[in-house]
N, C-alpha and C positions, 0 to 999 in steps of 0.2 A: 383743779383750781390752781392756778399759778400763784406760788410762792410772793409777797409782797416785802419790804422793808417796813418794820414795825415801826423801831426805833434806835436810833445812833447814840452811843453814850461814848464820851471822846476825857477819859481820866489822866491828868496830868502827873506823874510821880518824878521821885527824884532817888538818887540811891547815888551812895559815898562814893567817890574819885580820888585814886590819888592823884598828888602834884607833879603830871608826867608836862616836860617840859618840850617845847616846839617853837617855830618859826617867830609865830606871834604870841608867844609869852610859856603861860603856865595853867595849867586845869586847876579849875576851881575845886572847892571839897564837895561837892555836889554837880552831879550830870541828871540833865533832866531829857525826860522823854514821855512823849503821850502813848497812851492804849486804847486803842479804838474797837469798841462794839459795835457790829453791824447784828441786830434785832431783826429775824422775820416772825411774820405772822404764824409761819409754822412750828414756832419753837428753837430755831435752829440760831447758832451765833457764832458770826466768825469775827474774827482776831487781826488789826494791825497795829503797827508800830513805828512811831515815826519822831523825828524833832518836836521840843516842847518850848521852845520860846515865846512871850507872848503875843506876836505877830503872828507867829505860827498857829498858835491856838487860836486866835481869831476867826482865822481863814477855816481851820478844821470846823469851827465850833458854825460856821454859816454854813459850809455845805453840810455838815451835820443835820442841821431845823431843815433842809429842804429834801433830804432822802427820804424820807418815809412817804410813803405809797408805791416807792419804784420799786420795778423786779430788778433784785439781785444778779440775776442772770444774764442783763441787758449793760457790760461793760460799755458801749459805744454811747447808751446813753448816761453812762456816769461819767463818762469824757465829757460828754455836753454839760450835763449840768455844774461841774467844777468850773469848768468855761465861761457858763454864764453864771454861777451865784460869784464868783470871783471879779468880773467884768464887772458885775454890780456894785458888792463889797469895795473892791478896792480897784479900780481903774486899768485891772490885766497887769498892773506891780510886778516886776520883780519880786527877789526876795535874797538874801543874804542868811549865810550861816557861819557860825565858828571864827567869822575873823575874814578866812581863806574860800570859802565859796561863794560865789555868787550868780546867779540865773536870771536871765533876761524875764523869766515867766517863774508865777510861784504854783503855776496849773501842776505840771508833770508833779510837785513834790508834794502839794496836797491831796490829787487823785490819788497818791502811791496806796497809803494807808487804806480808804478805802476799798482802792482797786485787789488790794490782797487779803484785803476781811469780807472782800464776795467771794474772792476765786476760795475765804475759806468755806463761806457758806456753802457753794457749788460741789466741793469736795467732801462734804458732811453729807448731802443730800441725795448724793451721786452714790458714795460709798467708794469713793473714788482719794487717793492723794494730790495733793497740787502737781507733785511732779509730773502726775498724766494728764492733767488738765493744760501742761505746759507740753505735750507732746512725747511725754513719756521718759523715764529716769533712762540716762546711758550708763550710770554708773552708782552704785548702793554705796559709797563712800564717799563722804566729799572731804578733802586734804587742807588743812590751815597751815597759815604760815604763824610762826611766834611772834607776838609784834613786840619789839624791845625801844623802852624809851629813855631816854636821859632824865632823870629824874635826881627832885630831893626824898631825906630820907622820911622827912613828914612835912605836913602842910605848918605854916606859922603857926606856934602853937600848940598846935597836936602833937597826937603821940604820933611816934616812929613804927611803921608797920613793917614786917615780918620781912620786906623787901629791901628794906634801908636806901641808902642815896645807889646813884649810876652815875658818875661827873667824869670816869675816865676809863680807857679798855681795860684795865682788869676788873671795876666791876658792871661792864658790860657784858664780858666774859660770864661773868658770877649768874647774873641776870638771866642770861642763855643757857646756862647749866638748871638753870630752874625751872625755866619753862620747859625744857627738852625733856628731863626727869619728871616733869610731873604732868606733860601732856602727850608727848613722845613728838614734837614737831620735828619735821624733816626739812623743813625750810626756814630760814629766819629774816627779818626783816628790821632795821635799826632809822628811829623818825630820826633824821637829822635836823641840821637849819639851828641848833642849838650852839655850838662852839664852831672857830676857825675851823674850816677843811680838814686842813693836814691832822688835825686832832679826829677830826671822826673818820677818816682814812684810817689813821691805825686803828682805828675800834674795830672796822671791818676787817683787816687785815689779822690783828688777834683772833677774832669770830673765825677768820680760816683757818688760823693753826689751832684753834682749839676744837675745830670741829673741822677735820678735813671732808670735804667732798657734799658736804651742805651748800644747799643752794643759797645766797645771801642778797639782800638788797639794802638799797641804800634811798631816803627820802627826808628831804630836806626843805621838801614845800616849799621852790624856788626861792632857796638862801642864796644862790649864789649866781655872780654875772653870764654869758655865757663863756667866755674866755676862761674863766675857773672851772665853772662846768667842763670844759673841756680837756682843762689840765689834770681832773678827778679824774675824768671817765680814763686817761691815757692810763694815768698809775693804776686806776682797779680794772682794769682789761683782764681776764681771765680769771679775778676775783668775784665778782657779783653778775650775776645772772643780768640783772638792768637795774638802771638807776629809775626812778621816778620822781616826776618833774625838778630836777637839777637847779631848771631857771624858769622864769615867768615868761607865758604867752606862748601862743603859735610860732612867731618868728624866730624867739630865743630858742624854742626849743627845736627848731629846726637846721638852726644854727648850728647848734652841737652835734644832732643827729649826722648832722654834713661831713664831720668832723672826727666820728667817733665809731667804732664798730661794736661798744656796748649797745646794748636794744635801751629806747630810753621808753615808758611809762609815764604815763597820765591820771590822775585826776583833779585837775586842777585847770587845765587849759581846754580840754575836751569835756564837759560835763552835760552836755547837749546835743540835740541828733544835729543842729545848725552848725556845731562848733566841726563836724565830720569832715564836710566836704572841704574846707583849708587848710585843715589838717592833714589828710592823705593826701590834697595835690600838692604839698610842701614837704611830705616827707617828714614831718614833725615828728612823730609818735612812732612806736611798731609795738607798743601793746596799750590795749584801752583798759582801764579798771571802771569796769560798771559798778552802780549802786543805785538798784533799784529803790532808794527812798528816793533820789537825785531825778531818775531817767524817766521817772512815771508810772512805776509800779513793775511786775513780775512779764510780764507782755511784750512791756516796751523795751525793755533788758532783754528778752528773748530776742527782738527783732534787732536788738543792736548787735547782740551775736551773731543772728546773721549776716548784718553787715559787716564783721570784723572776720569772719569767715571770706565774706566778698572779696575785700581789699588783701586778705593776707597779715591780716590785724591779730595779734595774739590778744588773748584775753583774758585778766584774770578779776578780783572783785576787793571792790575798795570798803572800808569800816570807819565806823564811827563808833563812840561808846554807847554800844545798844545791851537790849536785854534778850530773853530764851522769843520773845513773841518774831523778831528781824533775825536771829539765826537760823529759825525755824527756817524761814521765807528763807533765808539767804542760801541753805543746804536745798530746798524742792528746785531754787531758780538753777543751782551748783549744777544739780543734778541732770537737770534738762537742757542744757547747755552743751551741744558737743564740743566747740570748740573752745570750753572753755577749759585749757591745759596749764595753766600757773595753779599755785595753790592759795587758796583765798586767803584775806587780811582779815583778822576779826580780836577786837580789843577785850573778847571774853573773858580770859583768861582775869584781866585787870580787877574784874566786879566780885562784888562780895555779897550782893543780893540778886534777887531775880522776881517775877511776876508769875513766871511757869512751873510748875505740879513738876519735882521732877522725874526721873527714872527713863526720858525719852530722850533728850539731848547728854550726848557724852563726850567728850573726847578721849581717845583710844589711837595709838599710835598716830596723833598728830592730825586727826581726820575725827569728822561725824558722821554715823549711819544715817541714811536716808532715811526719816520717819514713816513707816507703812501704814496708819491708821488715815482714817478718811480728812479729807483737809490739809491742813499742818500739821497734823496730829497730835499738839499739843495743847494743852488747858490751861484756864488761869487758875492760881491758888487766888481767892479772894482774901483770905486773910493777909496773905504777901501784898496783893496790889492795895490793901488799906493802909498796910504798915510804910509803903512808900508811897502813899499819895500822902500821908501824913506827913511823911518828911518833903514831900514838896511845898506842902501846909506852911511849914514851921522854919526850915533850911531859910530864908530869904533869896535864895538866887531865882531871877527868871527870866534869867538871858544868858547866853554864853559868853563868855568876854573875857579873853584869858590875856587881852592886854593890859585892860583896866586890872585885873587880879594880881598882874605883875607887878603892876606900879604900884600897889600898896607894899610893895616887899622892896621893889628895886625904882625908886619914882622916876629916873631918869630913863628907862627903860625903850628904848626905839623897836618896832618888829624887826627882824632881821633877814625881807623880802631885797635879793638882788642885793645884800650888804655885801658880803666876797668876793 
């Protein structure tokens, strides 16, 4: 008897953030994120995780009522059905995130979640890992990069946590000496778009003397014009591995790319398979950061690695603040991924709770073991995912919006897209 879809249960939770600071403002004290149950009739339940805004949950929450009777196993037709309850829902919409993304279609970003809580089904039922459901792991370790932010030392208010403020390179330095020490990261990566240039120039620039021969990047979420762009990339030439996204769009960042013999990175101008083809005939880009909540689940990421294989496209993987259920995914996708040679981005380090039972996700010299049990391999604690759906409960926030959050601190506050 073939396996059916019982029932979807789509739980919204929220867990503490600190006030790490970026292009478009500042993170609120709460990041929210949904967890997605996929229920078969056989007892089996697999796991995804994805953005929790209300718009979002909407969208989750309608193809949710209409999964149940479908086989799990049938992704082509879970493409369709996100297609048409969406078409229905909300007119094929767009969808916008954090400020800084935004997507012609909210299809790929709602399939994601589901599409990775079949392939978890499939892997439980199989006795099989996702990473062979995706063609098999090339590699048992997948390598993070440290993500280091310009931050205050607490949110208004609050207490000051363990991290204290980052407003200048020595304690960006400090910042990096923490992460490296307490996760072993071998690469690092610094959000700019937050101060002038020349001040996050030397941030990275300390980041080299105090760690020589670390790989380093720089991302600034198109803070600045391309002409600046291009005066950065001159000075950090043998400094940073690649800048990502420098400046806004296809054109600007092609501009520089013209200009420049640092590799420049994307997630912000390429975030779709449509954005592909202008992109490599301009020469824009020379590495793609996928993220399969963005691209349309575990699949669609794989076929863009193909394509970025095709073109000669480096490839490494973009983050957001998620929890153990998107690392998970994020290490089977790591893993099946040949060409995928940078060391991924992941804001884990930041969180102080999780959803996930742990003992399976670790960091260990700057890298996570592939998990080898069937699926994901990992479980939900239920008591953890009540403890933050409560605080989803009760927190007030249910959008992301780290301008508006700015402005209650600095009211005058403009984002700082294309400012320099």
């Amino acid at each position: 008897m073939t396996s059916r879809i019982s029932r979807v249960d789509v739980t919204p939770v929220a867990f503490a953030d600190p006030p790490l600071l970026n292009v478009v403002g500042v993170h609120q004290p709460w990041a929210l994120r949904a967890i997605v149950e996929v229920r078969t009739d056989d007892g089996l339940v697999g796991l995804g995780e994805t953005y929790a805004d209300e718009a979002h949950l909407a969208r989750l929450g309608a193809v949710a009522a209409a999964l149940p009777g479908h086989d799990p196993f049938d992704l082509h037709e879970l493409h369709r059905l996100v297609a048409e309850v969406l078409g229905r829902e909300t007119g094929g919409a767009g969808a916008s995130f954090g400020g800084m993304l935004d997507v012609a279609s909210a299809v790929p970003t709602v399939e994601s979640p589901f599409e990775v809580a079949c392939l978890d089904v499939i892997g439980r039922a199989t006795g099989r890992p996702v990473s062979d459901l995706l063609g098999g792991a090339v590699r048992d370790r997948v390598p993070f990069s440290g993500y280091l932010f310009y931050r205050w030392a607490a949110h208004p208010g609050g207490a000051e946590d363990p991290w204290g403020a980052a407003l200048d390179p020595d304690a960006v330095v400090a910042q990096a000496r923490r992460m490296v020490d307490g996760w072993g990261f071998g690469s690092l990566k610094l959000k700019g778009g937050v101060l002038p240039p020349e001040q996050e120039c030397a941030a990275i620039e300390a980041l080299r003397d105090a760690f020589p021969g670390v790989p380093l990047r720089l991302d600034p979420n198109g803070a600045w014009t391309p002409e600046t762009s291009v005066a950065v990339a001159r000075r950090l030439t043998g400094v940073v591995e690649y800048l990502e996204d420098p400046t806004p769009g296809i054109d600007g960042m092609a501009y520089v790319a013209a200009r420049t013999e640092v590799p420049l990175a994307t997630n912000m101008c390429v975030i779709a398979f449509e954005h592909l083809p202008p992109a490599i005939a301009a020469d824009a880009v020379q590495i793609v950061l996928s993220d399969h909540h963005l691209w349309g689940g575990l699949r669609a990421s794989a076929l863009l690695g193909g394509i970025a294989q095709t073109f000669g496209l480096g490839l490494s993987m973009h983050s957001n603040s998620h929890l153990g259920v998107s690392l998970a995914a994020m290490v089977h996708l790591a893993a099946a991924t040949p060409g995928l040679t940078y060391a991924c981005d992941t804001h884990y380090p930041w969180k102080t709770q999780d959803v996930v039972a742990p003992g399976v996700l670790a960091f260990e010299g700057g890298a996570v073991a592939v998990p080898t049990g069937p699926g994901l391999g990992v479980e939900l604690d239920r008591d953890l995912l009540g403890v933050l759906h409560e605080q989803y409960l009760t927190c007030g926030v249910r959008r992301r919006e780290d301008t508006v959050y700015m402005r209650t601190v600095q009211p005058d506050f403009v984002a700082n897209t294309a400012r320099w």
